[in-house]
Phi, psi and omega in degrees: 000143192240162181192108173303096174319279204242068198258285076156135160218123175249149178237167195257173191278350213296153173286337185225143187062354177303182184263126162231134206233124184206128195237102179236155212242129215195129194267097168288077172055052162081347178266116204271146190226161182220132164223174172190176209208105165241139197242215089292115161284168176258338172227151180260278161019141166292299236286293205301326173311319174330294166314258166019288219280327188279294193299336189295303182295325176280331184273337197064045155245165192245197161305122185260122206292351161318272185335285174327327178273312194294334195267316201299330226273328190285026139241354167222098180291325183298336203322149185259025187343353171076028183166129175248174179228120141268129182307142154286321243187159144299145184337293184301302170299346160308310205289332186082007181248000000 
């Protein structure tokens, strides 16, 4: 029997590329346990993560990290990330819009 404690999540603001970190906490067969699942969204926006999150599961793709390296790099261009991409495309044509 699992019996849910805790849950939380927090994102960071940016509209495009942020971190999402959501950590819980949850009782296994008397023993208590922790996980927590940190990602990058690709939209901050509901309607749009929504989207996102529904096309990722019907299409069987995840986030794409080309976009994720592109939303960081169009707010801080020094960032160092430790590994650059070169673009094919633009956001919106990565994007299919």
């Amino acid at each position: 029997m699992v019996q849910t404690i805790n849950v939380k999540s927090i994102k960071t603001p940016e509209c495009r590329g942020n971190v999402q970190i959501t950590v819980g906490r949850f009782v296994k067969n008397g023993s208590p346990e922790t996980v927590a699942d940190i990602d990058f969204d690709e939209d901050f926006a509901f309607a749009a993560h929504a989207s996102d999150v529904v096309n990722h599961y019907l299409l069987g793709t995840g986030t794409n990290p080309m976009l994720i390296y592109e939303y960081i790099k169009a707010r801080d261009p020094r960032a160092n990330l430790g590994y650059a991409l070169e673009p094919k495309g633009t956001q919106n044509q990565l994007r299919g819009r």
